[in-house]
C-alpha positions in Angstrom: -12.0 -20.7 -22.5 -14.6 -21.4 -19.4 -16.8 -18.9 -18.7 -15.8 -19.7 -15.2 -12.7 -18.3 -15.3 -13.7 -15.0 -16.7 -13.4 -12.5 -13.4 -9.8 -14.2 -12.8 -9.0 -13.6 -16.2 -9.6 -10.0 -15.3 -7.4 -9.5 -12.3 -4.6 -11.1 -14.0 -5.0 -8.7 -16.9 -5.7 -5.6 -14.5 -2.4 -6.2 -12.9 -0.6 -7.7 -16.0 1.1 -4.4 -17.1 2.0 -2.7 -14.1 3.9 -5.7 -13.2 5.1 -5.9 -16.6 6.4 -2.2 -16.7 7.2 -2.0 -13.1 11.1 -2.5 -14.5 10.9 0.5 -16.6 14.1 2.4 -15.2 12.1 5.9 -14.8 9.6 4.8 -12.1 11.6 1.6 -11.2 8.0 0.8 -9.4 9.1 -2.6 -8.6 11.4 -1.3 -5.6 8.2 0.3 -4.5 6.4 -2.6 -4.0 7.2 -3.4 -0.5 5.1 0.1 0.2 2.4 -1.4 -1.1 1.4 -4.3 0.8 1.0 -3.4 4.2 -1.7 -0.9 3.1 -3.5 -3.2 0.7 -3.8 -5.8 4.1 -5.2 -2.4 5.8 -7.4 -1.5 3.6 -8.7 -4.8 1.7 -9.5 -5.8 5.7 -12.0 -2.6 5.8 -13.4 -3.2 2.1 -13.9 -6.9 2.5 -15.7 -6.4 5.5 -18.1 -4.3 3.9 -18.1 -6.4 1.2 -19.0 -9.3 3.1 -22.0 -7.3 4.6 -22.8 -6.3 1.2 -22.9 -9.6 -0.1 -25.0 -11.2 3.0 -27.3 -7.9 2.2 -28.0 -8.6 -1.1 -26.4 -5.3 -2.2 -24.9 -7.1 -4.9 -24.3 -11.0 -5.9 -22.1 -12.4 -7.9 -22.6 -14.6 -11.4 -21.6 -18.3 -10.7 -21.3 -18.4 -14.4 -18.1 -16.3 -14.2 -16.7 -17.1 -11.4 -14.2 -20.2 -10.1 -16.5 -21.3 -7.5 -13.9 -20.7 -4.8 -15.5 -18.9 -2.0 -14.2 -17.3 1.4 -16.6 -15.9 3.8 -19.3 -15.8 1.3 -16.8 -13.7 -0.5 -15.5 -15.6 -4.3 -11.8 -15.6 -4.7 -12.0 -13.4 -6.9 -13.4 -10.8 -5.6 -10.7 -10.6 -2.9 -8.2 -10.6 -5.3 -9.9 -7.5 -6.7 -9.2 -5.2 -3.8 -5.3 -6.1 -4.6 -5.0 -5.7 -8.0 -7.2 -2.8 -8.7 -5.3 -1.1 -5.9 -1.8 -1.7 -7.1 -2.7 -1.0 -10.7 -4.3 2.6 -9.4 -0.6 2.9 -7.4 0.8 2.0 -10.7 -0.7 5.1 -12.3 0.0 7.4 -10.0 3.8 6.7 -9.4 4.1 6.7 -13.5 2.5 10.4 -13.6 4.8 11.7 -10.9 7.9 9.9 -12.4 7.5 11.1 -16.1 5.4 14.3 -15.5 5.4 15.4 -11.9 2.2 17.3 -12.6 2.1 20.4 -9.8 -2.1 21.4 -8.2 -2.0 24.8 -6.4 -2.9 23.3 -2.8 -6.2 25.6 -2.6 -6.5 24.0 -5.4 -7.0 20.5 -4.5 -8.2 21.4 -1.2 -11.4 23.3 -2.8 -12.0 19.9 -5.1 -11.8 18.4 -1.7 -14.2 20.7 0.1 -16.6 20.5 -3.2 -16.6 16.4 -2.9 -17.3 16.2 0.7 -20.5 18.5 0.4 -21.6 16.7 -2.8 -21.6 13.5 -0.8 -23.1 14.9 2.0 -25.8 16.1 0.2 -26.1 12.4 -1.8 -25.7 11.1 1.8 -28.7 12.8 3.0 -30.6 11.8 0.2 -30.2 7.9 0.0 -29.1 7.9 3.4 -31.6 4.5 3.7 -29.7 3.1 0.4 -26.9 0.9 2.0 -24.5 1.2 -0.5 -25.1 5.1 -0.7 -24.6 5.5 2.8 -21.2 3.6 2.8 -19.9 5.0 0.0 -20.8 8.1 0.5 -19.9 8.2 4.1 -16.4 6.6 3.6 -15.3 8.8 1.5 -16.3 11.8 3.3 -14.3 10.4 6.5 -11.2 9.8 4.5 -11.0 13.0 2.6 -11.9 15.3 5.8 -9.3 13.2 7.2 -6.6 14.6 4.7 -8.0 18.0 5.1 -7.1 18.1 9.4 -4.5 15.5 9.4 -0.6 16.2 8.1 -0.2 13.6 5.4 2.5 12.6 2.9 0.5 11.8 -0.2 -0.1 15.5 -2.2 -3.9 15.8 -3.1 -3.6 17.5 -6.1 -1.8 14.8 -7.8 -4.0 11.9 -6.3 -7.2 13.9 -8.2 -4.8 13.4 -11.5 -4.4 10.0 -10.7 -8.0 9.2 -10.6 -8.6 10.8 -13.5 -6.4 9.2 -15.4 -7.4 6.1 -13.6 -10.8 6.6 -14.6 -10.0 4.9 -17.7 -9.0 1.5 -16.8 -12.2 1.4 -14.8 -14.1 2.3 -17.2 -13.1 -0.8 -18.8 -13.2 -2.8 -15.6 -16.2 -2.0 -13.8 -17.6 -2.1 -17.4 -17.1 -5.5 -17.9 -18.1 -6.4 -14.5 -21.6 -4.5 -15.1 -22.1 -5.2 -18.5 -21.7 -8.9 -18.5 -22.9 -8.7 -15.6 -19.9 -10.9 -13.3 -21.3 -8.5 -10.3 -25.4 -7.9 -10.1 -26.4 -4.8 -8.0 -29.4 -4.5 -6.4 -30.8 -1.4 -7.4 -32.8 -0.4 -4.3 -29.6 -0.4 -2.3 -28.0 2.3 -4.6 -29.2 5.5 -6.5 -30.6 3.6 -9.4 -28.4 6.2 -11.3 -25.8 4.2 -13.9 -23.1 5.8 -16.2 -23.6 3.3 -18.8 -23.7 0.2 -16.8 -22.0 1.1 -14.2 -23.8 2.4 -10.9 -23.1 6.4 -9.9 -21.2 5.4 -6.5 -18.9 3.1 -8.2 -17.1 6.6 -8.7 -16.9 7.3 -5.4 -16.1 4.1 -4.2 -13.1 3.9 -6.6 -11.9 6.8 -5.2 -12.2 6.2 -1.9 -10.3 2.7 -2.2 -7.4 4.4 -4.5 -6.9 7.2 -2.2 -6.8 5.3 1.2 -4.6 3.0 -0.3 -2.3 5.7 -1.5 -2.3 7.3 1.7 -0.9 4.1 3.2 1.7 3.9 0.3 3.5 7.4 1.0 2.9 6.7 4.8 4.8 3.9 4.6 7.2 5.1 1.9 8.3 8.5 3.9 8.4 6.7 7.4 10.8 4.3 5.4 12.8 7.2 4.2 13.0 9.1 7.1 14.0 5.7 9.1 16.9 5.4 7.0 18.0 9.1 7.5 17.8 9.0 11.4 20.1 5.8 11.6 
């Protein structure tokens, strides 16, 4: 196969078996889909941005060797492809734990992990505040998770932190292909310098800032459905 094709060949194998499976008659996740896609445009119009900056940067670059060539705003195809099917694999996940398992996280609970995240990135924050990709990461995901801590929202913490563990896995895989190949190059005096394996330290926290605005947007957009349909 060309090399060239090699990040495609990714997304289309990141998102091969949650389509696959979304006709399993427990989570029947394909009815869910149209929940999906409004926050994916939402939030893949935020992370492209910052990719684009990223990119223009020099926070990271891209391997022509493994990549189609097709480019939008400086940005390859499929990159932007990435921040749909990494997203609606992570959704994936989560909806299969709740449907088979329905795993239950005293609220205190969560909301300590929470509290203990947004001081750790704080902290990093402070740090490598003059690390661009630190300070985004960092301060992204301390926006969105103070957010759930004042705001009234749908989407139960305590089984989101389940879901990223669990999701951990398939990026693990992912990102480490990405890294080790390398498809994506980071420049290392943007970020901590810090790498689990090969892939950078804020990867982490930019996975789970991505997964858990997207999943806000999913049982924002699932409950206003449901609650539209009891009101008429």
């Amino acid at each position: 196969m060309d090399k060239n094709y090699t990040y495609l060949l990714i997304n289309i194998l990141t998102i091969f078996f949650p389509v696959i499976l979304s006709f399993d008659k427990k989570v029947r996740f394909y009815k869910k889909w149209k929940f999906i896609f409004p926050g994916l445009i939402i939030s893949g119009l935020l992370y492209l941005v910052w990719d684009y900056i990223f990119t223009v940067q020099n926070v990271w670059s891209f391997n022509p060797m493994y990549i189609l060539g097709i480019n939008f705003f400086n940005l390859p195809l499929e990159e932007i492809l990435f921040f749909v099917t990494v997203p609606f694999a992570c959704i994936f996940i989560y909806e299969c734990i709740n449907s088979y398992f329905n795993p239950k996280i005293n609220s205190k609970i969560s909301k300590a992990i929470s509290y203990v995240l947004i001081v750790t990135s704080a902290v990093l924050l402070f740090i490598y505040y003059d690390r661009l990709y630190s300070l985004i990461n960092f301060s992204t995901l301390i926006i969105i998770l103070i957010f759930t801590l004042v705001k009234k929202i749908k989407l139960d913490m305590g089984k989101f932190y389940i879901a990223y563990l669990i999701s951990l896995i398939p990026f693990y895989i992912v990102n480490g292909i990405l890294t080790a190949i390398p498809i994506v190059l980071y420049n290392n005096t943007q970020n901590m310098g810090l790498r689990i394996g090969t892939i950078p330290f804020e990867d982490h926290f930019y996975a789970m800032s991505l997964i858990l605005l997207n999943l806000i947007f999913f049982e924002h957009f699932r409950n206003r459905k449901q609650n539209f349909g009891e009101s008429a």
